[in-house]
N, C-alpha and C positions, 0 to 999 in steps of 0.2 A: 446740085445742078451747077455744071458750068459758067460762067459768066459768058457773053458773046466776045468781050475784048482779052479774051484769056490768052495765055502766051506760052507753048513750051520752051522750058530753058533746059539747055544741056550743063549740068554740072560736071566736071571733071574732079577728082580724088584730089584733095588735100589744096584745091584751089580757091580762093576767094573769090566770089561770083556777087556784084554789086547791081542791085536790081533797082530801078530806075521808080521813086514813089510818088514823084510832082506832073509824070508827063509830059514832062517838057525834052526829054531826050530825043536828038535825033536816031540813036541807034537802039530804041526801044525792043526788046523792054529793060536794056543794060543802061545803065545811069554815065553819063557824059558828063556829069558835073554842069549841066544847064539850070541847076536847082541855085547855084551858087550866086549867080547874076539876078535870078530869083529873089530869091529871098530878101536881096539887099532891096532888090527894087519896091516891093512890095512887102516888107518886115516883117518875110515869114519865115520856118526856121526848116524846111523840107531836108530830110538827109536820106542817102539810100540805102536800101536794106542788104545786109551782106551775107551772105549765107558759105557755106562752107558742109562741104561735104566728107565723109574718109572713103568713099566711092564715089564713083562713075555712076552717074542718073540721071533722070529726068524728071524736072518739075511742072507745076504748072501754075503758073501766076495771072494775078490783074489786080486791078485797082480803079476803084472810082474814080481814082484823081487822073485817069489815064486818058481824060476826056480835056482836050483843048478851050481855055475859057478867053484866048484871046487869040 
């Protein structure tokens, strides 16, 4: 089963695709580096998941953490 907050991502061939794991990205569900200010704030250690394709695809992501705690 799906999650409801699930996300397709288009992967491109031989690209690094950095998926966002804290939620806190504005460009959801691609990771902006907002884990960074994160982390220090609150001394956690959030990093994005990077994924990497040798094709052209489509995934499908989420995350529990994808849910705003402030």
């Amino acid at each position: 089963m799906i999650p409801e907050n699930a996300l397709t991502v288009k992967i491109k061939s031989n690209t690094k695709c950095s998926i966002c794991t804290c939620g806190r990205s504005k460009s959801m569900p691609y990771c902006d580096n907002e884990h960074r200010a994160y982390n220090k704030k609150k001394s956690t250690n959030y990093k994005s998941l990077k994924i990497w394709s040798s094709k052209n695809c489509d995934i499908t992501v989420s995350s529990n953490m994808w849910i705003k705690d402030e």
